[in-house]
KELUM-692905 format. One record per residue (C-alpha): x, z negated, y negated. Coordinates in steps of 0.5 Angstrom, whole numbers, plus 500, padded with zeros to 3 digits. Layout:
BEGIN
x->X	z->Z	y->Y
...
END
This chain:
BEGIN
x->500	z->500	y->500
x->504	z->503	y->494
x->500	z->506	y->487
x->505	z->508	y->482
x->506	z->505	y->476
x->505	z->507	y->469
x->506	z->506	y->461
x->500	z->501	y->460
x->497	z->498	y->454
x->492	z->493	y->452
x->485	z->495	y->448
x->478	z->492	y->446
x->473	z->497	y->450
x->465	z->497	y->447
x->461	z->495	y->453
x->458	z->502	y->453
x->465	z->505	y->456
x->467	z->500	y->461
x->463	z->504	y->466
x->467	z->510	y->465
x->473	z->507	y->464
x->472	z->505	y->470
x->470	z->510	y->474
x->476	z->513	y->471
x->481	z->508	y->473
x->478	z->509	y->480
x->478	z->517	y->480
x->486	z->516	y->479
x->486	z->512	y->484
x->483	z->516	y->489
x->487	z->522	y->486
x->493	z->519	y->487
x->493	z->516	y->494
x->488	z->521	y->497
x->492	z->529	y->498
x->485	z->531	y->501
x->482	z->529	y->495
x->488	z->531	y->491
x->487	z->538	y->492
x->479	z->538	y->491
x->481	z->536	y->484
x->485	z->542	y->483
x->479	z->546	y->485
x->475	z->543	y->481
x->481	z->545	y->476
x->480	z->553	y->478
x->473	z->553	y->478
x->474	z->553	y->471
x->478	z->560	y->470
x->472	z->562	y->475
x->468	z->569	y->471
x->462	z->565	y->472
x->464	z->559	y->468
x->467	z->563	y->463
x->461	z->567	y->462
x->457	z->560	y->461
x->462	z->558	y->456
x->460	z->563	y->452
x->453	z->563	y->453
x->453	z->556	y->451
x->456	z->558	y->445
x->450	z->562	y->444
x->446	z->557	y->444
x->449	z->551	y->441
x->451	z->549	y->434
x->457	z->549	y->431
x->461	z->543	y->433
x->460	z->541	y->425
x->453	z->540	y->426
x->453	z->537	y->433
x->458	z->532	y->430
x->453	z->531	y->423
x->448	z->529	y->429
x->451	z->525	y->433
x->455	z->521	y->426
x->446	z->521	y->423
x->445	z->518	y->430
x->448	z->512	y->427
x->447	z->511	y->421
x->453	z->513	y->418
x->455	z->516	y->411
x->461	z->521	y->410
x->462	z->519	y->403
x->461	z->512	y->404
x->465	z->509	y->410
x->464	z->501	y->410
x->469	z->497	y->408
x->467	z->491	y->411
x->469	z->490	y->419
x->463	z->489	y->422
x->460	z->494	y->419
x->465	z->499	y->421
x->465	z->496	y->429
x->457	z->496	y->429
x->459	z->505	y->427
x->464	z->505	y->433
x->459	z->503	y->438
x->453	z->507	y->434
x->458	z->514	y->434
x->459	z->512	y->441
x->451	z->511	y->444
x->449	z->517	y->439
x->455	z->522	y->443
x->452	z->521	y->450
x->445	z->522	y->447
x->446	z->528	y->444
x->451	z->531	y->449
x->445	z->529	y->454
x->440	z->533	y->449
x->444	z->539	y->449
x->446	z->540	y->457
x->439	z->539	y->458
x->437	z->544	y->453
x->444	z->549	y->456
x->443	z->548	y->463
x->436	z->551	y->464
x->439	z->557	y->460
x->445	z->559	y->463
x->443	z->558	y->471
x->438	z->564	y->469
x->444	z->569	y->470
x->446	z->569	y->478
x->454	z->569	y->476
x->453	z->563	y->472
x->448	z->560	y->477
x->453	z->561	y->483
x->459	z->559	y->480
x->457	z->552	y->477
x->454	z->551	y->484
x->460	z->552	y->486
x->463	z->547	y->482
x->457	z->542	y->484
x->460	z->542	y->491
x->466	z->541	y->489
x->465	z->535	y->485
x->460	z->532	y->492
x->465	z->533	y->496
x->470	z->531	y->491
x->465	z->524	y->491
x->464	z->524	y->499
x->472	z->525	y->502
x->475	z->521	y->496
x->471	z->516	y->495
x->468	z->513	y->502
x->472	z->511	y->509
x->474	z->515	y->514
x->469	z->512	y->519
x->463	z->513	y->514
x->465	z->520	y->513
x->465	z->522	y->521
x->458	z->519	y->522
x->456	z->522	y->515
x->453	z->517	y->513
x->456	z->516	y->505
x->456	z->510	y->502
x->458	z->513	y->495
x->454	z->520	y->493
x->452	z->524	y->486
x->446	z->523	y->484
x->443	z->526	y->477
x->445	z->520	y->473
x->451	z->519	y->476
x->456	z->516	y->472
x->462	z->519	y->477
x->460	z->526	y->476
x->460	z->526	y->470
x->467	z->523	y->469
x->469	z->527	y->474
x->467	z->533	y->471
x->469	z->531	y->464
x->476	z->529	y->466
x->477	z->536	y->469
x->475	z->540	y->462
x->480	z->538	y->459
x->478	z->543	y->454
x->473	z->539	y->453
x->476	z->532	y->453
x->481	z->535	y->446
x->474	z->538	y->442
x->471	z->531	y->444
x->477	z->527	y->442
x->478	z->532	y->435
x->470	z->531	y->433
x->472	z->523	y->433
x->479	z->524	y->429
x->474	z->527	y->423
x->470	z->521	y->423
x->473	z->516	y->418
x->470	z->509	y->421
x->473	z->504	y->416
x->476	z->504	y->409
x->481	z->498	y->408
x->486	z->498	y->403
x->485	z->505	y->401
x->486	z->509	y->406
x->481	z->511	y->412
x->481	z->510	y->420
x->478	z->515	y->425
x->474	z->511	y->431
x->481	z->514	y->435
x->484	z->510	y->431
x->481	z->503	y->431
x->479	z->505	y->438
x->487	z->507	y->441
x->490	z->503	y->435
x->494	z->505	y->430
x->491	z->501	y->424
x->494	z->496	y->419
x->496	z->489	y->423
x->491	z->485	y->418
x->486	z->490	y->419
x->488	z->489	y->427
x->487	z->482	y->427
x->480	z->483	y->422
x->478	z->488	y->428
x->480	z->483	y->434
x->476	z->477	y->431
x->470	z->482	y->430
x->471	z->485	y->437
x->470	z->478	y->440
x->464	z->477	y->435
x->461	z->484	y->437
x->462	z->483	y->446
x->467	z->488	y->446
x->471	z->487	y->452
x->478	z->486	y->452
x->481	z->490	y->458
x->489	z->491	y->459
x->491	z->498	y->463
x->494	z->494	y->468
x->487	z->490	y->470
x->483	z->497	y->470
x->488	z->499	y->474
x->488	z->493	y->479
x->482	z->492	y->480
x->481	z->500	y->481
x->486	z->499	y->486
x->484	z->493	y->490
x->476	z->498	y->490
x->479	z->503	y->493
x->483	z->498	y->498
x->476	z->495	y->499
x->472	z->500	y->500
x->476	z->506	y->502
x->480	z->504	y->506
x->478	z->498	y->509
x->471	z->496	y->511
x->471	z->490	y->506
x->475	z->485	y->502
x->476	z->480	y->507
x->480	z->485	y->512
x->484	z->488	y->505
x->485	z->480	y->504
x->488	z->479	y->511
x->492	z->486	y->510
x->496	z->483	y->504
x->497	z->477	y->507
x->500	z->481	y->513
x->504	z->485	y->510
x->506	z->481	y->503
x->504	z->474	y->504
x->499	z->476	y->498
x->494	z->469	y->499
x->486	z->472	y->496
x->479	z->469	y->496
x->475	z->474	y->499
x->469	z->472	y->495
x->473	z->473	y->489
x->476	z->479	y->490
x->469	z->482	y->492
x->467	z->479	y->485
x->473	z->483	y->481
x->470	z->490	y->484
x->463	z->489	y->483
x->463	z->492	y->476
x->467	z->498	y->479
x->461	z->498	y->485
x->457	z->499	y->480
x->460	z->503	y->475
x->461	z->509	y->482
x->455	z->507	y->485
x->457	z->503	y->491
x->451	z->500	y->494
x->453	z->493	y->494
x->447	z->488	y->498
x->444	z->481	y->495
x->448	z->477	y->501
x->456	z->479	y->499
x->459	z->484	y->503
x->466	z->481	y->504
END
């Protein structure tokens, strides 16, 4: 049991992220651990160049707005004022979470307005069905245990509102990922001592060390979450352990005692990955599964 260690850091995360950060740490995991689902991921990657994805890009650009007035929508959303960025932290925190919930209304408005569009073409239709495979497959070989995937009997499967399609499919259209990334740059969340902070700013770092401690005081306030790379990284990790690769936390725990000398709670570490069972959807029974 090795995973490979990374440049890490430590942030305050809006509750509404943590799912998919989450999901996100899992994925990498599962990525980095699992060849079979390694290269189901670079398919995934190819499935962009394919003529229909190409075709449903453009197509889509027919139908959607400039990413100006997308951005417009989703900064009304939350109550925001280009001209007038609120000088006060927590005016400016309560904006982050507001551009945040109003990005996933809107994104979630707009597929469902481009999907039903694009799928009229058979190409398109062909080749995002291709794509949906797959992420299921993706999902099925990555993310469920040998013996569950061998009887067909998933644990772990995408569904409409699956958080984990989702991350998937966003993580793998980097295109996508940039523009999301440069919409929020443009957006000036706080003025303080005369200069402006975008929501990547406030959210990745990168602001005045006072104006840092007013936000961490603010955050705590505000029930962000405070999370280091290397938690989200572990407790991704002793998921994947548990419910990939063993049948469970109380055989991981008896693997790590066995092999490291590592002593842990089963309970606990069952505790530890419940936001992750959630965050994938892992369907965790009312008695504790150990």
């Amino acid at each position: 049991m090795t995973r490979k260690k990374q440049k890490r850091g430590t942030q305050y995360y809006p509750p509404e992220l943590m799912p998919y950060m989450l999901c996100l740490a899992c994925l990498n995991v599962v990525i980095d651990q699992n060849k079979h689902a390694k290269e189901i991921f670079d398919g995934i990657l190819e499935c962009c160049s394919l003529p229909g994805y190409q075709m449903m890009q453009e197509k889509a650009g027919d139908i959607l707005p400039d990413s100006q007035s997308i951005l417009k929508e989703i900064v009304e959303k939350s109550g925001y004022d280009y001209e007038k960025p609120p000088r006060s932290v927590i005016a400016g925190i309560s904006y982050v979470r507001g551009v945040i919930n109003g990005s996933k209304e809107i994104v979630s408005k707009y597929t469902d307005k481009v999907i039903p569009e694009v799928q009229k073409k058979k190409l398109i239709e062909r080749d995002l069905k291709i794509l949906g495979m797959q992420i299921d497959q993706l999902v099925r070989i990555g993310f469920n245990r040998e013996k569950e995937q061998r009887i067909g009997k998933y644990k772990i499967t995408l569904t409409d509102d699956s958080i984990l399609g989702n991350v998937i499919l966003l993580n793998s259209l980097s295109i996508f990922s940039k523009n999301l990334l440069s919409m929020w740059e443009r957006v000036k969340i706080i003025e303080y001592a005369g200069k402006r902070y975008s929501i990547s700013e406030i959210i990745h770092g990168g602001v005045a060390l006072r104006l840092h401690r007013q936000l961490v005081n603010q955050y705590k306030k505000s029930g962000f979450l405070l999370k280091h790379d290397k938690t989200l990284e572990k407790v991704a990790w002793d998921w994947y352990q548990c419910r990939v690769v063993y049948s469970g936390p109380a055989e991981y725990c008896r693997q790590l005692s066995l092999e490291n000398g590592i002593d842990l709670d089963p309970a606990n570490v069952s505790n530890e990955i419940k936001e992750c069972d959630e965050a994938v959807g892992y369907p965790r029974s009312r008695k504790k599964r150990l």
